[in-house]
TIFI-583184 format. One record per residue (C-alpha): residue in three letters; y, x negated, z negated. Coordinates in steps of 0.5 Angstrom, whole numbers, plus 500, padded with zeros to 3 digits. Last residue first. Layout:
<sites>
AlaYXZ;...
</sites>
This chain:
<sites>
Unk520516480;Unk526515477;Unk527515468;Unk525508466;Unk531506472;Unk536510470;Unk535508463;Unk537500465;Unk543502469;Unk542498476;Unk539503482;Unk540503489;Unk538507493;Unk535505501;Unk533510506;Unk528510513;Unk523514509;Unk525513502;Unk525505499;Unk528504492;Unk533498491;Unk532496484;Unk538492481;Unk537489473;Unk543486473;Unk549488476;Unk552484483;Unk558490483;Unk556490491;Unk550494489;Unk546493496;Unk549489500;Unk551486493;Unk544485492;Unk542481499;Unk547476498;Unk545475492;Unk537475495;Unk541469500;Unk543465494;Unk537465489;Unk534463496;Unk539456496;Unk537454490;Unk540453482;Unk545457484;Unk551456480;Unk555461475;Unk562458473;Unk567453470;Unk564454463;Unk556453465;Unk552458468;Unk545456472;Unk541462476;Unk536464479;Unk535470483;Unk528473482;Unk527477489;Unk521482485;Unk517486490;Unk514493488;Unk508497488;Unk508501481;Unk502499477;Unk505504471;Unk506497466;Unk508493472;Unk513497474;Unk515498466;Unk514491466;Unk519489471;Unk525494468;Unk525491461;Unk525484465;Unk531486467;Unk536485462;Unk540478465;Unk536473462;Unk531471467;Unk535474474;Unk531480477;Unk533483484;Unk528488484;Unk525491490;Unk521497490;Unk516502495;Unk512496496;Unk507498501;Unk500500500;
</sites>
C-alpha cells in the first residue's frame, strides 16, 4: 500500500509524538527528517537533504511548523501542523 502520509520530523521540534501515533496505528507514511544545528547566529542544515525536505515543507506550510503531516487525498494534499490535530485526523 502506498503511503498515505509525509511528516516532515525535526529531532526535538515536537514531532516524535505525531511519528509514534502512525507507528502505533501502523498508518503507511513517509517521514522526511529535516536535521537541523542551531547556534546563536541561527538554524544551520546539517546536510543538503535537510535543506530540500525544508524547502518541500514550506510549500506545504509556509510557517515551517514542526510536526508538518501532509495527508495524500486522490490528487489533493492537506497539510496539518497542530499536534492535536493531527491525533484526531483520519
Amino acid at each position: 500500500m502506498d503511503p498515505t502520509y509525509t511528516l516532515y520530523h525535526g529531532s526535538g521540534m515536537g514531532s516524535t509524538f505525531t511519528l509514534a501515533l502512525l507507528h502505533l496505528f501502523d498508518i503507511p507514511h513517509v517521514v522526511k527528517e529535516i536535521k537541523l544545528d542551531f547556534s546563536p547566529t541561527g538554524i544551520a542544515f546539517k546536510d543538503e537533504q535537510s535543506r530540500a525536505y525544508y524547502a518541500e515543507m514550506k510549500n506545504h506550510n509556509p510557517l515551517a511548523q514542526f510536526p508538518t503531516l501532509v495527508k495524500h487525498e486522490d490528487n489533493d494534499k492537506v497539510a496539518l501542523s497542530e499536534t492535536a490535530a493531527i491525533a484526531l485526523c483520519q
